[in-house]
Phi, psi and omega in degrees: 000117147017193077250136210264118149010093191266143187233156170229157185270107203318347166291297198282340181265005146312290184308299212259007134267014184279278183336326179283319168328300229249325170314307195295328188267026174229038111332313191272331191299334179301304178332109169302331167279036159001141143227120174296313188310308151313303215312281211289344173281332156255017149251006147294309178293341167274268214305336175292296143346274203291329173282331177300297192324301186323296191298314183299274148001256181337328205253318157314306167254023169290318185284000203281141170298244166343137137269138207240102157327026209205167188278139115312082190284342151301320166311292174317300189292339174282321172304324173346284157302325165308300190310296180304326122002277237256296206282356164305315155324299178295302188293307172332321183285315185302324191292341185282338184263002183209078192274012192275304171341123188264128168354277197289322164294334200261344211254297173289320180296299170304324184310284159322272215311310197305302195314308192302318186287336183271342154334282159331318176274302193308288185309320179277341185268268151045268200309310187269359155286328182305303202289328152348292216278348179301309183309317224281318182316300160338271181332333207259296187311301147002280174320307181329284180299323190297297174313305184304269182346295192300305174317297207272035157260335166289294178000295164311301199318294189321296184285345174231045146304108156359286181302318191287304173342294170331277184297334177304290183303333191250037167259315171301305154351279187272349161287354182283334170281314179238050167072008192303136176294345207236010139353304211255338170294302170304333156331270172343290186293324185299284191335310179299331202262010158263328144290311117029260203289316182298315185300291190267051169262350166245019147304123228241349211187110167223172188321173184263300178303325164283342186267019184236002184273321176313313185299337164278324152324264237293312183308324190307295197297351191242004165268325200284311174293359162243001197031232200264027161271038176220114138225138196247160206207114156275092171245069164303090174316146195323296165323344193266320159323339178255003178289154175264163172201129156359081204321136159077006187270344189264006186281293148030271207264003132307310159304330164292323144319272183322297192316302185282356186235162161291139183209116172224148141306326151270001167236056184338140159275123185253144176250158172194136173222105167226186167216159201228147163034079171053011193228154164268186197189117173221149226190119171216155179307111168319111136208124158283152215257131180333312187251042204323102162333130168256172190207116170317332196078023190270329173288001207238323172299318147314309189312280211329297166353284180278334181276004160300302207254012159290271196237043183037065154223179182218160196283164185246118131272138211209108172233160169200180193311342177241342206208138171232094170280110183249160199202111204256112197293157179252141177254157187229172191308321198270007158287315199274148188242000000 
């Protein structure tokens, strides 16, 4: 997440060290023994102060790498040290200019006066990163939710395509007229892969192992309409099954192989999914299609999406002239958040 700047407006941080300024100084308006002279050399020197801090504040905590809903008290004891620094430096100056002053009273009273004023600014600057850094969290979770909503509204869109439905039944259809022993098996697997999509569409993360009884569903349904103009090859290693994914994302880009390549029986589409270096890896053979389907990308934009806000890495897409490979980062339980 960003983290957004804090800025104050250079009017307020005027205005309200003029006002401190002119605040320190009405103790002496009390007084009886008045000095204009005192008066305005110490609400210079208080007003003087209070802008340095303000910027001095403002600047410390623009650069802290992390931001912590919370005080930093090392931080806080240095702006401290700053400060005391600082105003100690200004009371030398009040002392050469209002040199009848003793020193040493005047020196501990700006001294109390500087820590309260750098307080304020620390504590009031604080106050308003914490709300900073609260919005921009809204915001992000928002997003989040926003994004999320959107992936599983295409997702649904995807899985009660028409078309595939369409082409599912009339693939039923004609094993029904000419008695195919897998009839009743094509049944079966359509089903599962429509209880599939109903279980896991409000799911953030399911099994590997579960996502590949989809891919065998759905693979299935679609060898009975090409016969052996598919073939497809799984070399997962066992360990790679208990990694998570996104529901329904590598059956996504198996489709996206069929949907996007020529599939015959005299030209197989051959697909493979396996992993490599921390990635799944699902990979098919290029024979472009005479006629090109369109396609929005939205599914594929999706993939990318959610695994931006799983596990803030992005997915590897990778084609040449033979081979189109998309490489799915592996998520593991103590990643997702």
């Amino acid at each position: 997440m960003q983290q957004q700047k804090i800025k104050i407006s250079p009017a307020i941080i005027w205005i309200s060290s003029v006002f401190l300024g002119i605040l320190s100084s009405v103790p002496q308006l009390a007084s009886h023994e008045f000095n204009w002279k005192e008066a305005i050399v110490n609400s210079a020197i208080t007003a003087a102060f209070s802008i340095i801090m303000w910027y001095i504040n403002i600047y410390m905590l623009n650069r802290a790498g992390k931001r912590r809903q919370s005080i930093s008290y090392s931080r806080l004891l240095m702006v401290l040290v700053f400060g005391m620094v600082i105003m100690f430096g200004l009371a030398w100056i009040q002392q050469l200019i209002l040199s009848h002053i003793n020193f040493g009273p005047v020196m501990l009273m700006v001294e109390v006066r500087g820590i309260l004023i750098n307080l304020v600014c620390y504590m009031f600057l604080t106050l308003l990163q914490n709300n900073y850094t609260g919005q921009q969290v809204e915001l992000e979770l928002e997003k989040v939710k926003s994004d999320n909503l959107g992936a599983q509204y295409e997702l649904l869109k995807q899985q009660i395509n028409p078309h595939f439905l369409f082409n599912s039944l009339n693939t039923l259809k004609s094993m029904a007229e000419t008695h195919d022993e897998e009839t009743i098996d094509f049944i079966v697997k359509l089903s599962d892969f429509y209880r599939f999509t109903l279980e896991s569409r409000k799911l953030d993360l399911i099994s590997i192992q579960e996502e590949m009884k989809i891919v065998d569903a759905y693979l299935f349904l679609q060898k009975a309409r090409f016969g052996k103009g598919i073939i497809f090859t799984q070399e997962l290693d066992k360990k790679i099954f208990q990694t998570l994914v996104p529901p329904f994302t590598i059956q996504l880009l198996v489709e996206n192989c069929i949907k996007h390549n020529i599939v015959s029986q005299s030209k197989p589409l051959h697909i493979k999914i396996y992993n490599s270096d921390n990635h799944i890896i699902i990979q098919n053979l290029i024979q472009h299609k005479t006629i090109r389907e369109d396609s929005l990308g939205v599914g594929l934009e999706n993939i990318k999406m959610r695994y931006k806000h799983l596990l803030e890495q992005d997915i590897i897409i990778y084609s040449d002239e033979k081979i189109f490979q998309i490489k799915l980062p592996l998520i593991h339980e103590y990643h997702h958040h």
